[in-house]
Structures are given as structure tokens and as C-alpha cells.
C-alpha positions in Angstrom: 77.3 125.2 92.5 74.3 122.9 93.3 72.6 121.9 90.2 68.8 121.0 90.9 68.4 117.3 91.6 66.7 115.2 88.5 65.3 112.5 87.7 66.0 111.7 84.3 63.6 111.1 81.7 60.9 108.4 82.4 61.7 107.6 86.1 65.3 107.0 84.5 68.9 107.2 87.2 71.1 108.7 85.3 75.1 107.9 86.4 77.9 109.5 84.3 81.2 108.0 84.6 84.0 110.1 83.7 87.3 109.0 83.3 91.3 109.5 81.8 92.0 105.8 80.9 90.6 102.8 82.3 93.5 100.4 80.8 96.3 101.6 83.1 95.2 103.9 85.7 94.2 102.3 89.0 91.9 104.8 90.0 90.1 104.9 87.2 89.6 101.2 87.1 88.7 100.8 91.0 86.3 103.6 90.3 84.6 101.7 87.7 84.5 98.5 89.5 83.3 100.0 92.8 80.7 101.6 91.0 79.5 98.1 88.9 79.5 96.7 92.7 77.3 99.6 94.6 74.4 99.3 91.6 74.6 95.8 91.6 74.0 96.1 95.3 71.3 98.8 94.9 69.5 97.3 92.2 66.7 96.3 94.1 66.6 99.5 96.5 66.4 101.2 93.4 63.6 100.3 91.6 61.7 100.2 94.7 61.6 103.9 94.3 59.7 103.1 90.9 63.5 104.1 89.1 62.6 102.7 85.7 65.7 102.2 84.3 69.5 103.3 85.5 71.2 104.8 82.7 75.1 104.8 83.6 77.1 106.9 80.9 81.3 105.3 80.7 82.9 108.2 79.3 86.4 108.3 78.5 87.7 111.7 77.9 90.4 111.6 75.1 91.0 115.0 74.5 90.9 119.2 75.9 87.6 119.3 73.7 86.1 116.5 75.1 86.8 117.6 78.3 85.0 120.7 78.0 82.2 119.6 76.4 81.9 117.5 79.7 82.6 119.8 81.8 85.3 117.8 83.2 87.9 119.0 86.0 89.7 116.5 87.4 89.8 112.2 86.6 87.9 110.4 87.7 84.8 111.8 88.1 81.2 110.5 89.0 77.8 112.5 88.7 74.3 111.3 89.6 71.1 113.2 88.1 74.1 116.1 86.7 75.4 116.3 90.3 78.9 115.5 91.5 79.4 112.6 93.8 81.0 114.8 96.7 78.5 117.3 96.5 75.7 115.2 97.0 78.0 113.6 99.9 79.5 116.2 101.4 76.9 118.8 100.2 80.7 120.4 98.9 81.7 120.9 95.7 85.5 120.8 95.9 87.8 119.0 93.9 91.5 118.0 95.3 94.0 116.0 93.4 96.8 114.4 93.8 100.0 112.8 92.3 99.1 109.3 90.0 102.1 107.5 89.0 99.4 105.5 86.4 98.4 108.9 84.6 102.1 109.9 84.6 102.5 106.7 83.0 100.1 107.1 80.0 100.7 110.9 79.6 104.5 109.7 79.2 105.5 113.1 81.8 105.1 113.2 85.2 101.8 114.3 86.4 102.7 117.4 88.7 104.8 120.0 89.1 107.0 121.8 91.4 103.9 123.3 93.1 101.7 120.5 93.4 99.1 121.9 90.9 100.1 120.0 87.5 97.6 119.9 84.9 97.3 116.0 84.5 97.0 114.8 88.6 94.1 112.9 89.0 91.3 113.3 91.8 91.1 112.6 95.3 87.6 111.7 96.9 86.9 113.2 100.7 84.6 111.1 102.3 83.5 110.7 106.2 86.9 112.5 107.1 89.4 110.5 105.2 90.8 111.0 101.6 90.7 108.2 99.0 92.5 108.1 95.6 89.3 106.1 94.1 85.8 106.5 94.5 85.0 104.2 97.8 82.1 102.0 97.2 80.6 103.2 100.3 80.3 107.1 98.8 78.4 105.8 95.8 76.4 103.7 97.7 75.8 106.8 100.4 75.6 109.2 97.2 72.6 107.2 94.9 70.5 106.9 98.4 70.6 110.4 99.3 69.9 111.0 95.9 67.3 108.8 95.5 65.5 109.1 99.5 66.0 105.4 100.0 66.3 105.4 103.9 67.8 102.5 105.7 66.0 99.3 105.2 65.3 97.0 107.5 65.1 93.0 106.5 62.6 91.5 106.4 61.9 88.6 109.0 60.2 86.7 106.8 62.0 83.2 106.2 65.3 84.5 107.5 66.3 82.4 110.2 66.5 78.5 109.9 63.9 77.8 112.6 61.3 80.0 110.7 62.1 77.8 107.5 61.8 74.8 109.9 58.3 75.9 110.7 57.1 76.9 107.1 58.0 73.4 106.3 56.4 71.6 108.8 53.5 73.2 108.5 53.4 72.7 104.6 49.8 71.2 104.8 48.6 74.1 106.5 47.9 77.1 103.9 50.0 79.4 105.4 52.2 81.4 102.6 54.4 83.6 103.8 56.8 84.3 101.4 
């Protein structure tokens, strides 16, 4: 179900990050990094849209309680503004999972059973037609612009090519600030 899209409190992002283990599961940790790399990236885009602050919420969820209390289905899982990642994406919300020899790992059982549907698989991420076992950097990236408005940007031609920075500097007497 589609919750209504927020901004959180003062102009604030709000990402929440939630996750099994991030010492020996590889999703979990790919997740995480790829989602460091897409704010990083964003940064800028970001508060452009007068974001005053992004707020991102590393949650690791150590037990059944914790898990409700979260709301939590399936590991890893990323929300923006209280909405999952693949419903903002794929205007969808449908989680699949799938076999993690990492989880099994940690769990100390394997993580499935006979039917596929074992309580400790971790998530699978749908995105432009292809199934990932981590979050691809691309879908968070895709996921904080929709969520956000930013459209595609267009650089700037300002002092981007060398001849440009050729002219500025020869014509340093001139006063003629461009950047």
C-alpha cells in the first residue's frame, strides 16, 4: 500500500536502512555501500531542492520484536520519506526473496526450505527488468529523484571545456567573472 510521500520535519530526507547483519552478509553490506555512494552523489542535487538535512536511519534488526516494530519483511530493506524503495521505483510494492548462503551462515541453518519460502531468505530487488540480490546504486539514485522531483540536470557550460578555461585566463584583465 502507498504511504503518502513526506518530507520529513524541517525540509529533512529521511532514508531508513534496514538490515539482518552487515558483518557477513554481502547484500547487506553492498546495500549499504551503494547507498553511501548514491547520497554522496546526490548531495548536491539534493539540497538544491532546499532538503535541509538527510537523515539516513542504519538499523539493524536483531530480533522478531524488532522486526515488527519496524515493520520489516524481508533483509535488506530501504525506505525514503516511510516508502519502500521498489514502490517508489516500480510504483509496486512486492517483495521476492531468495536463497543467501551469508544469512545461512549467521543463522547457523540454511536459509530456505523445501518450498522456497524459508523464513530467513533475504530480499531480491526488481529493477528495469532485471533482479538484483543488493540494492543497485542506480535504483536509489532513480528512487531519491523521483522522490524528491529532481529532473535530469544538464551541466553547466560554464568553465567546462579546456578552451573556455583558456579564454577566462586570457582575458583575466578583462572583468569578466563567469564562474
Amino acid at each position: 500500500m502507498k504511504k503518502k510521500k513526506q518530507i520529513g520535519p524541517n525540509n529533512e530526507l529521511v532514508i531508513d536502512f534496514l538490515y539482518i547483519d552487515l558483518s557477513e552478509c554481502g547484500r547487506c553490506q553492498s546495500s549499504d555501500k551503494k547507498l553511501d555512494e548514491a547520497i554522496r552523489e546526490l548531495r548536491e542535487q539534493i539540497h538544491r531542492k532546499n532538503i535541509n538535512s538527510i537523515k539516513i536511519n542504519k538499523t539493524k534488526i536483531s530480533s522478531d520484536k524488532k522486526a515488527k516494530e519496524h515493520n520489516l519483511i524481508r533483509s535488506p530493506t530501504l525506505r525514503i520519506n516511510g516508502q519502500d524503495i521498489e514502490e517508489i521505483v516500480n510504483d509496486e510494492y512486492n517483495i521476492k526473496e531468495n536463497y543467501c548462503p551469508s544469512c545461512s551462515n549467521v543463522a547457523g541453518t540454511e536459509c530456505y526450505e523445501i518450498t522456497g519460502e524459508g523464513e530467513n531468505q533475504c530480499r531480491v530487488f526488481k529493477y528495469k527488468g532485471k533482479t538484483y540480490e543488493n540494492i543497485p546504486k542506480q535504483m536509489i539514485k532513480e528512487a531519491i529523484k523521483k522522490e524528491l522531483n529532481i529532473k535530469k540536470e544538464t551541466p553547466s557550460t560554464c568553465c567546462q571545456s579546456p578552451k573556455q578555461v583558456t579564454k577566462l585566463s586570457e582575458s583575466k584583465t578583462k572583468d569578466n567573472s563567469c564562474c
